[in-house]
C-alpha positions in Angstrom: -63.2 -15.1 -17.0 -62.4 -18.6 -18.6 -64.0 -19.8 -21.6 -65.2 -23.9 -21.0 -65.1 -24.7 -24.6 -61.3 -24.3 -24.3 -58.6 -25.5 -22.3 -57.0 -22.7 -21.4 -58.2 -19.2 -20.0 -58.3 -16.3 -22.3 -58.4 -12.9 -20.3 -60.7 -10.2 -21.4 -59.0 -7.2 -20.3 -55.9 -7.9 -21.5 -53.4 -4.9 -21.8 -51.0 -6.8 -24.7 -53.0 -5.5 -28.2 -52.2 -9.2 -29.6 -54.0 -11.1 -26.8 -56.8 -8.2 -27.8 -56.9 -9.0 -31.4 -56.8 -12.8 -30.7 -59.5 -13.0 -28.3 -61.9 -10.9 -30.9 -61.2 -13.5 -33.2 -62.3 -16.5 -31.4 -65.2 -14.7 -30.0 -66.6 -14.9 -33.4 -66.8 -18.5 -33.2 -68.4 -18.8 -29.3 -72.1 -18.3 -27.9 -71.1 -16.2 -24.7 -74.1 -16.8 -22.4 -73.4 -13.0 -20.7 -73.5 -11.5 -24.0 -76.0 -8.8 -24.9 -79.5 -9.9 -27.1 -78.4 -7.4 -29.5 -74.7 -8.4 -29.7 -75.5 -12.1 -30.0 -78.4 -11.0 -32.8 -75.6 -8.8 -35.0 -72.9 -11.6 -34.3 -75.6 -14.7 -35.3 -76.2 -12.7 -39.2 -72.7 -13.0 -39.8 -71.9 -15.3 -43.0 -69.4 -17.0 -41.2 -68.2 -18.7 -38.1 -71.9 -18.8 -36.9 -71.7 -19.7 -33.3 -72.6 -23.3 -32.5 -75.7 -23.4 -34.9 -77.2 -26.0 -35.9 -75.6 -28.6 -38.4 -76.9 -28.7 -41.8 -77.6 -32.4 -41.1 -80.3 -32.0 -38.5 -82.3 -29.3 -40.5 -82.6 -31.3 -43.6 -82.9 -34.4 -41.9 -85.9 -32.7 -39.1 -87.6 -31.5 -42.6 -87.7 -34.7 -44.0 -88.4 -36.7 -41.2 -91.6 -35.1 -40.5 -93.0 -35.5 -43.8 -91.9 -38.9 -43.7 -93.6 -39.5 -40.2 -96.6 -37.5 -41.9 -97.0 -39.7 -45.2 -96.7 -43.2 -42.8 -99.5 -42.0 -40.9 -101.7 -40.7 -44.1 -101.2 -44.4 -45.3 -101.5 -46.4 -43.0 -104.6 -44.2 -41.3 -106.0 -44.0 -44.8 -105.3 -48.2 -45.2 -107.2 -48.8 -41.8 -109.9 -46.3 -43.1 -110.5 -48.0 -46.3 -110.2 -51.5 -45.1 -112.8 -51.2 -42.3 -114.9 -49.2 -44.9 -114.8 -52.0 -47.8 -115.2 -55.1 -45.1 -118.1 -53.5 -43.1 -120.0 -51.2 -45.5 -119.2 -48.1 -43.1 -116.6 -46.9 -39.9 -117.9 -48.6 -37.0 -116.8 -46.8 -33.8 -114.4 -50.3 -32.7 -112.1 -49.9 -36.1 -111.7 -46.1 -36.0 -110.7 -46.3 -32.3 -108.3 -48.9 -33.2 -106.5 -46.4 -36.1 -106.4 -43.8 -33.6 -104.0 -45.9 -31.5 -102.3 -47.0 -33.9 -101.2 -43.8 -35.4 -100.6 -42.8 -31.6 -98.3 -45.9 -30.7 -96.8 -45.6 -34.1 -95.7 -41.6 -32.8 -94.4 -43.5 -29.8 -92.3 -46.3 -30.9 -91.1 -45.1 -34.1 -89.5 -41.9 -32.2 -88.2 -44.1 -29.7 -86.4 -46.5 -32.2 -85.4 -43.9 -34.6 -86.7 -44.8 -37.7 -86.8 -41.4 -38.7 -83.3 -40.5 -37.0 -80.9 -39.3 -40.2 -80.2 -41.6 -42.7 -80.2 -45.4 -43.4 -79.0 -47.9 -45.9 -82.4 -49.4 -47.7 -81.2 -52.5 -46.2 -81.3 -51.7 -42.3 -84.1 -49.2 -42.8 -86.5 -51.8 -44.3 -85.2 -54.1 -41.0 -85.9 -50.9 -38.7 -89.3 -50.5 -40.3 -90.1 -53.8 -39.7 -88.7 -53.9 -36.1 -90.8 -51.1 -35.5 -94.0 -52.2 -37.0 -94.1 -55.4 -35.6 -93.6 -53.3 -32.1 -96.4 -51.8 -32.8 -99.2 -54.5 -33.3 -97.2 -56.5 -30.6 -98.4 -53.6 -28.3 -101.9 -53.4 -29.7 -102.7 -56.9 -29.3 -101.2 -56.7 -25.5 -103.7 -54.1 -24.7 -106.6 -56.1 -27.0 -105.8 -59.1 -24.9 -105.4 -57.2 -21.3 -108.7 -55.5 -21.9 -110.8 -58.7 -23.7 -111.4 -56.4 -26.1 -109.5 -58.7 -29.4 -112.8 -60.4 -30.1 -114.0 -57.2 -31.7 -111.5 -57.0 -34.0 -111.4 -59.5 -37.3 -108.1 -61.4 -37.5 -108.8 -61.0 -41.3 -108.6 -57.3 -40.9 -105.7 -57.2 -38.5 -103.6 -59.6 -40.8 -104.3 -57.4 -44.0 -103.3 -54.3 -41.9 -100.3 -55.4 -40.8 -99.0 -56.7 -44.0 -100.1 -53.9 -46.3 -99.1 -51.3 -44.0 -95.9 -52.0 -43.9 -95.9 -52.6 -47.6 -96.8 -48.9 -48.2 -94.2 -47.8 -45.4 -91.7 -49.6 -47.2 -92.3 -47.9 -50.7 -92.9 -44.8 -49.1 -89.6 -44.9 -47.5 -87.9 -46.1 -50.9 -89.4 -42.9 -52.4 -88.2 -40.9 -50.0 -84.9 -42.3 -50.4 -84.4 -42.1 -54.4 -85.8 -38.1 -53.6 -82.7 -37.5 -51.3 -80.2 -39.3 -53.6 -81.6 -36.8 -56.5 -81.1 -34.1 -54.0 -77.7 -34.9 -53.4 -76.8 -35.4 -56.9 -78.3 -32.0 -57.9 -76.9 -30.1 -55.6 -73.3 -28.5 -56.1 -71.3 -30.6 -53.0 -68.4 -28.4 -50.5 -65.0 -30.5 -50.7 -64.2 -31.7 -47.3 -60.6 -32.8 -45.8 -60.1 -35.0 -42.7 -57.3 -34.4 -40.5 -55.6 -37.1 -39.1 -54.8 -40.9 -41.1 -56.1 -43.1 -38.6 -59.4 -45.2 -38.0 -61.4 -42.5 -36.6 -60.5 -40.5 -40.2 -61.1 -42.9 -42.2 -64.5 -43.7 -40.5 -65.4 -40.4 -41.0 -64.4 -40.1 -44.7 -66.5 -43.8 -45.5 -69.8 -42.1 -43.3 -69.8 -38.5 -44.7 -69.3 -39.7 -48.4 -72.2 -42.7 -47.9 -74.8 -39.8 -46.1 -76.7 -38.1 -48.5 -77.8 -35.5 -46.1 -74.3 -34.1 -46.2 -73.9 -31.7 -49.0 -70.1 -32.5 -48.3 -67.7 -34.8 -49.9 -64.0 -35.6 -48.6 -61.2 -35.4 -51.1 -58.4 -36.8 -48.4 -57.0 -37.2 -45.3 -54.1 -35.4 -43.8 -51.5 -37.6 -42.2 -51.3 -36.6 -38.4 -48.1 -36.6 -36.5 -48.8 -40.0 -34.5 -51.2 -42.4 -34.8 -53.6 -42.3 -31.8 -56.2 -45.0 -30.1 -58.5 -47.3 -31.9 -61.9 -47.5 -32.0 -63.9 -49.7 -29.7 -67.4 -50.2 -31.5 -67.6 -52.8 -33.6 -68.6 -51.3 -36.9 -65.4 -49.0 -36.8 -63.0 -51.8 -36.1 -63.5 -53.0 -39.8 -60.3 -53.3 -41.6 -59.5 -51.2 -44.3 -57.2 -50.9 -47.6 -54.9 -48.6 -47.0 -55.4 -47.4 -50.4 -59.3 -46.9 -50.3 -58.9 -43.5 -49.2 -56.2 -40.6 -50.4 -53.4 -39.6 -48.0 -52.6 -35.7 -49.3 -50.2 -34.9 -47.0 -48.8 -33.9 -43.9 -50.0 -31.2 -41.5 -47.5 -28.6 -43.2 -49.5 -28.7 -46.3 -53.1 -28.0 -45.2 -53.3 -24.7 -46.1 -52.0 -25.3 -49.7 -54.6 -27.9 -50.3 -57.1 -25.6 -48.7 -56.8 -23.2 -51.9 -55.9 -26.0 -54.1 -58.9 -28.4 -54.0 -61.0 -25.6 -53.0 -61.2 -27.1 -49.3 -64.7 -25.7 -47.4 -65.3 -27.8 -44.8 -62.4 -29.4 -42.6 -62.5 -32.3 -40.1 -59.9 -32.9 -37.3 -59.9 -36.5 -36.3 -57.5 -35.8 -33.4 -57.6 -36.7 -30.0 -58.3 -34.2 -26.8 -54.5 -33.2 -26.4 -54.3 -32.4 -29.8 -55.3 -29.1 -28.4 -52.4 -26.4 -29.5 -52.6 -28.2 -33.1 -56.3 -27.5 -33.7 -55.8 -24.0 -32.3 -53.1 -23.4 -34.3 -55.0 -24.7 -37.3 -57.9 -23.3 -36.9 -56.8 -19.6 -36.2 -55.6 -19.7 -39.8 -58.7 -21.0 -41.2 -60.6 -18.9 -40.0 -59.4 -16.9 -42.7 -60.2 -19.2 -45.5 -63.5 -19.2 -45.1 -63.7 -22.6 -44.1 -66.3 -24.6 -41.9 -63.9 -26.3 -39.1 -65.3 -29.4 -37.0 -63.1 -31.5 -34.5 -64.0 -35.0 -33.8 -62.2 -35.4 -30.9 -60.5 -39.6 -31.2 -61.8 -40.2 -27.3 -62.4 -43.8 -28.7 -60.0 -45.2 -26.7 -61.9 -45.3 -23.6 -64.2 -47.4 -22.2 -67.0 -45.1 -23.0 -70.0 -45.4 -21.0 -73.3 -44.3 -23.1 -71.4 -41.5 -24.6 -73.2 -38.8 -26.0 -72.5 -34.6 -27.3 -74.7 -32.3 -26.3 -74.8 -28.3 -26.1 -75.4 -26.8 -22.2 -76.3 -22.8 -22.1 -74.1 -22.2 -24.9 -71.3 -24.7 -23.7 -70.2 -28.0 -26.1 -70.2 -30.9 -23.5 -69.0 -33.9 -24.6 -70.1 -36.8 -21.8 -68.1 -40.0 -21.4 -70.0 -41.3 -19.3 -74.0 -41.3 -17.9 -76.4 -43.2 -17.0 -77.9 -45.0 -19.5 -81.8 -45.5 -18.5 -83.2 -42.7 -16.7 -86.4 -40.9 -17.5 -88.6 -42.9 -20.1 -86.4 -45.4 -20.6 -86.2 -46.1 -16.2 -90.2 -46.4 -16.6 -90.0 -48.6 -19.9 -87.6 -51.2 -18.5 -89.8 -51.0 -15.5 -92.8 -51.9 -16.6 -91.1 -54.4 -18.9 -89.4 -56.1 -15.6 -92.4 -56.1 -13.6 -94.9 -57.3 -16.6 -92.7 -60.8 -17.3 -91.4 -61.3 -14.4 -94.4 -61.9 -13.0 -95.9 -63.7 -16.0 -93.2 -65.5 -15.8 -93.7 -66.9 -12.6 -97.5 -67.6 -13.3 -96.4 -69.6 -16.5 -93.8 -71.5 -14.2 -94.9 -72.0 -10.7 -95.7 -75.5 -11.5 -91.7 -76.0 -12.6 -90.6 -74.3 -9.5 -92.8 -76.4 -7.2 -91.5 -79.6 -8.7 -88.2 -77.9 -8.5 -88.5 -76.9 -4.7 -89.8 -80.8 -3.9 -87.1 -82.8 -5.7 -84.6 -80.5 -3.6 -85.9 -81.2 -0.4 -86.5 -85.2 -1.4 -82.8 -85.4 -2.3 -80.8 -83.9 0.2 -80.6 -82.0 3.6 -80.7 -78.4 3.5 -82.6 -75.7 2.5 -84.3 -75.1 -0.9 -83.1 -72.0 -2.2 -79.4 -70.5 -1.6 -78.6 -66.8 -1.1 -75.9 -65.2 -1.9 -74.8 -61.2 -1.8 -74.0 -59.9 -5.1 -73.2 -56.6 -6.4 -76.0 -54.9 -7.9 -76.7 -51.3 -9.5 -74.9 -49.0 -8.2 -72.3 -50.5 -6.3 -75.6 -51.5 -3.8 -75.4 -55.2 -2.3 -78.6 -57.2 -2.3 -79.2 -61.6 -2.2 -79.7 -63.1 -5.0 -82.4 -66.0 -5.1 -81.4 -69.2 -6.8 -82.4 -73.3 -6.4 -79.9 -74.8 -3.9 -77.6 -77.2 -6.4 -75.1 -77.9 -3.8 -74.7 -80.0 -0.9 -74.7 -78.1 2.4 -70.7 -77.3 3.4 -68.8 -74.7 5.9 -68.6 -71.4 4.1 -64.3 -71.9 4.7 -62.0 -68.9 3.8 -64.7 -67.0 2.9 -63.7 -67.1 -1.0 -66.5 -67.9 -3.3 -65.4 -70.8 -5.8 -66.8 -70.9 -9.2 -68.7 -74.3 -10.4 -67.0 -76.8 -12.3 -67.4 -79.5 -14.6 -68.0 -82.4 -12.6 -67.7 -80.5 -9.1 -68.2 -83.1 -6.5 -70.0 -80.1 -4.4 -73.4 -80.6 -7.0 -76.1 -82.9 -5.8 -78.1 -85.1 -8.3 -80.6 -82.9 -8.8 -78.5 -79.6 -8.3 -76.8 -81.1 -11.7 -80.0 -81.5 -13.7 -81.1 -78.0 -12.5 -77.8 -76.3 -13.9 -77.9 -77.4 -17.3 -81.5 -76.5 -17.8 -80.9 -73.4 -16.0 -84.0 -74.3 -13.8 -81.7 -72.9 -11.0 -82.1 -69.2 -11.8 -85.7 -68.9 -12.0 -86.1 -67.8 -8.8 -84.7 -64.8 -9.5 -87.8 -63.8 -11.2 -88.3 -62.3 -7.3 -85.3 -60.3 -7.2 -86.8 -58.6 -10.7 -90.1 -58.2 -8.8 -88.6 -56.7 -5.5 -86.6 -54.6 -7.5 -83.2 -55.5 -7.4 -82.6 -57.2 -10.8 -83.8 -57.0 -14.3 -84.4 -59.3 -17.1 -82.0 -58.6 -18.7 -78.4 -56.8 -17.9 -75.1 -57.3 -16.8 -75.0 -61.0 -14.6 -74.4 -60.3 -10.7 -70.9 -61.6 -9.9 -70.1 -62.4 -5.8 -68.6 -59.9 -4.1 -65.0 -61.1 -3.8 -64.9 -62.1 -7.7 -66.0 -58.0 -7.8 -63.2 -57.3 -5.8 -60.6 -59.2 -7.9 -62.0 -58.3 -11.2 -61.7 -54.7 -10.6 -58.5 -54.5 -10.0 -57.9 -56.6 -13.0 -59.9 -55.2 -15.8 -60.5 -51.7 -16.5 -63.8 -50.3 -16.3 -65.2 -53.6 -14.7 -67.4 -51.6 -12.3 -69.0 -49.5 -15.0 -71.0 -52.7 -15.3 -72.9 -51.5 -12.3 -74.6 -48.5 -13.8 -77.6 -50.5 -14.4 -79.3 -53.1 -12.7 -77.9 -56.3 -13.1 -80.1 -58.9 -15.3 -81.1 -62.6 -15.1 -79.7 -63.0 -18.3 -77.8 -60.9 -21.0 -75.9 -60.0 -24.0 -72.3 -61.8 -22.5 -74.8 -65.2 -21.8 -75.9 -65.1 -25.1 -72.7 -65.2 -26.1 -71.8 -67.9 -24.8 -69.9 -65.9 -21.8 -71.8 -67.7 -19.2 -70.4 -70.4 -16.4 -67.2 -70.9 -15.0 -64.4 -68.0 -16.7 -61.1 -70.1 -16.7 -58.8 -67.6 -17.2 -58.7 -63.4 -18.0 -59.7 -63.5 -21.4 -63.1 -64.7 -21.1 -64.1 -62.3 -18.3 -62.7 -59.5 -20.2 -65.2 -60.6 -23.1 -67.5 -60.7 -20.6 -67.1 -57.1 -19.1 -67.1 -56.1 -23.4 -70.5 -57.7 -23.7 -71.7 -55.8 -20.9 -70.7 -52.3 -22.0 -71.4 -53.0 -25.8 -75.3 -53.4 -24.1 -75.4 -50.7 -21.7 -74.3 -48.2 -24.6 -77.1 -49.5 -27.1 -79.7 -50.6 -24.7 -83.0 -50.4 -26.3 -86.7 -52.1 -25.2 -86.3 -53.9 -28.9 -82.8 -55.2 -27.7 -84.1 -56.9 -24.5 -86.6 -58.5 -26.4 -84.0 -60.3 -28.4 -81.9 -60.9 -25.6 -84.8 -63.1 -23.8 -85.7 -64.7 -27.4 -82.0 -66.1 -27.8 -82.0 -66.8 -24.1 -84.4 -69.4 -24.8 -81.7 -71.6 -27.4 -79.4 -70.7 -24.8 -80.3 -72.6 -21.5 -78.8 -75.6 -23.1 -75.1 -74.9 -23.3 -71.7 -76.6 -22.7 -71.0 -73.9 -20.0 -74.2 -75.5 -18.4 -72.9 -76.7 -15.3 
């Protein structure tokens, strides 16, 4: 049988007594789903080489995390408790309903935003927090105000909630952070080494060193025998000295350093094809009685909402997968539907004006459709204000605005730069073939000659395209002039599909509002 975790098959019934001995090995360090209970139960008390368990990070961080979750909801159920207690002489049955949902829609958002995920600087934890809490009583008051019910509820109370309880959140969180530095610091720490001298290894050295989960601390990096691809996430593509962190070697001398800084815990920051060298490696120590992890450099790539993750025993590292399914499809759902539609309530009397002074000032119809590309690869006609005169459609060949373009009527003109023009498309999000917020739609033929141009172009298409997004915020909106500016574009685009979050929409639509007005307006 082959083995998925590796590249290569090893067979089991191999006649050559070294092929024997090797495979025995290794199957110390694998989870074979055909396995016996009782084999895998004798195998999983070993010391060592425990097969695929879980990291040391997660079961300190899981522990932690819930008695953080546990002491937020303690104060801030025991703050809405006292309040309503001191204000109204008693617990009347409007106010303990209201706590209840809080602590429920705290559950909710705080797990879906992660503010209990790992670790985090003081810094972007109190931002998290905040992010988070306001989330929160932004949701309650939707409900208060859907359901007439805020007039129960004194605005006194609400604003004293709000502020105090995320007072106590912050200094619980504080606490809980000068507990874990103790920890750390108390605790005897295993010497790590990073294998490989590039960005991915020197990210790796500045995050495990800053985590005070890890009960590790990296000594030095081993110089690999090439460099390999960069990073493409922002936060790794910092520069850094090339003296900030140690170079110890070359891959000759990893075993020596193993016994001579006491090495018990070894990274390999090496890409996929590395493959022989990590075997090689790692076969020896296995020996030492050293914790081996590879952190495979597949950076390079135009990773799609990358993610690791363990299937019946078998590592699987995905490259690429849909980014909003499940909870997340329903979420951005309900978020499409709810303001697009109260959207077009708020500014029907904009898109009747619109739809007059378009028929007043020239022939034609009022709105213009067009087939764009939309999720999935899936054509569909997108719904915009007509801003052009009527003309033969020509070659075919869809030609970009431009400053000035004698093509734009009068009105057409004042429409673009207030982006009036795109508000129809407010129906597309309705009927389902748009969102608020995503990649922009781009005609077919541009589609066409951007794919062939621009690697993974199309992978914008694994969502649904948006009215506006994170590359129109940018200021990548309008006309692209040359390459460069579509290739930012296409950037944007991924950089929002991998980190797409309900909280991220809702800043994307906030700047969208200083961003109608622009000098790409046309």
């Amino acid at each position: 049988m082959s083995l998925a975790p590796r590249k290569r098959s090893i067979e089991t019934e191999s006649s050559e007594n070294e092929s024997d001995q090797r495979f025995r090995r290794i199957r110390k360090s694998f989870t074979f789903p055909e396995d016996s209970r009782r084999d895998a139960e004798r195998r999983n008390q070993a010391d060592r080489h425990e097969p695929l368990r879980r990291p040391i990070l997660q079961r300190r961080s899981s522990l932690f995390s819930t008695i953080q979750a546990l002491a937020d909801a303690m104060l801030v159920g025991g703050l809405g408790l006292g309040m309503s207690w001191l204000q109204f002489g008693g617990l009347p049955r409007e106010y303990l309903a209201l706590c209840v949902l809080l602590l429920m829609t705290m559950g909710i958002v705080y797990d879906r935003m992660g503010v209990y995920r790992y670790f985090r600087g003081v810094r972007s934890k109190s931002i998290l927090l905040l992010k988070a809490w306001s989330a929160v009583f932004g949701f309650l008051l939707s409900v208060g105000f859907l359901l007439k019910t805020s007039a129960f509820y004194s605005r006194q109370y609400l604003l004293l909630l709000y502020t105090f309880g995320y007072g106590l959140q912050l200094a619980a969180h504080w606490f809980g952070y000068q507990l874990v530095l103790k920890s750390r610091d108390s605790r005897d720490q295993k010497n790590a080494l990073v294998i490989g001298s590039g960005q991915l290894a020197r990210y790796l050295h500045e995050k495990i060193n800053s985590n005070p989960w890890l009960p590790e601390k990296v000594v030095g990096l081993i110089k690999a025998e090439k460099e390999y691809a960069e990073f493409m996430t922002s936060d790794i593509n910092k520069e850094e000295e090339s003296d900030s962190v140690p170079i110890l070697g070359a891959m000759e001398d990893v075993l020596q350093l193993v016994e001579e800084k006491e090495i018990r815990v070894v990274y390999f920051a090496v890409p996929l094809d590395s493959s022989p060298l990590v075997e090689k490696l790692y076969l020896n120590l296995l020996d030492k009685n050293v914790d081996v992890h590879w952190a495979p450099n597949i950076f390079g790539m135009n990773l799609v909402n990358y993610s690791v993750k363990e299937l019946s025993g078998v590592p699987i590292i995905t490259l690429s997968e849909s980014p909003i399914v499940g909870v997340n499809l329903i979420i951005k759902t309900v978020e499409d539907r709810m303001l697009a539609l109260l959207g077009l309530i708020v500014a029907s009397p904009v898109l009747l004006l619109a739809a007059l002074a378009i028929k007043l000032d020239s022939r034609g119809p009022v709105f213009f459709l067009q087939e764009r590309t939309g999720w999935d690869g899936r054509r569909f006609r997108i719904i915009k204000f007509r801003t052009m005169k009527v003309m033969d459609a020509g070659d075919g060949f869809v030609r970009q605005a431009t400053r000035d373009d004698p093509r734009i009527t009068r009105v057409g003109a004042f429409l673009r730069r207030t982006s009036i023009d795109e508000l129809p498309q407010l129906f597309n999000v309705l009927l389902g073939s748009m969102s608020l917020v995503g990649p922009r739609p781009h005609a077919v033929s541009h589609n066409l000659t951007y794919s062939e141009r621009i690697e993974a172009y199309l992978a914008r298409h694994r969502i649904k395209p948006g009215i506006t997004g994170l590359a129109q915020v940018r200021g990548y909106r309008g006309e692209t002039k040359d390459l460069t500016e579509m290739i930012k574009r296409v950037e944007s685009d991924l950089e929002y599909i991998n980190n797409w979050s309900l909280w991220l929409d809702m800043k994307i639509l906030f700047k969208t509002m200083f961003a109608l007005k622009s000098e790409k307006a046309y």
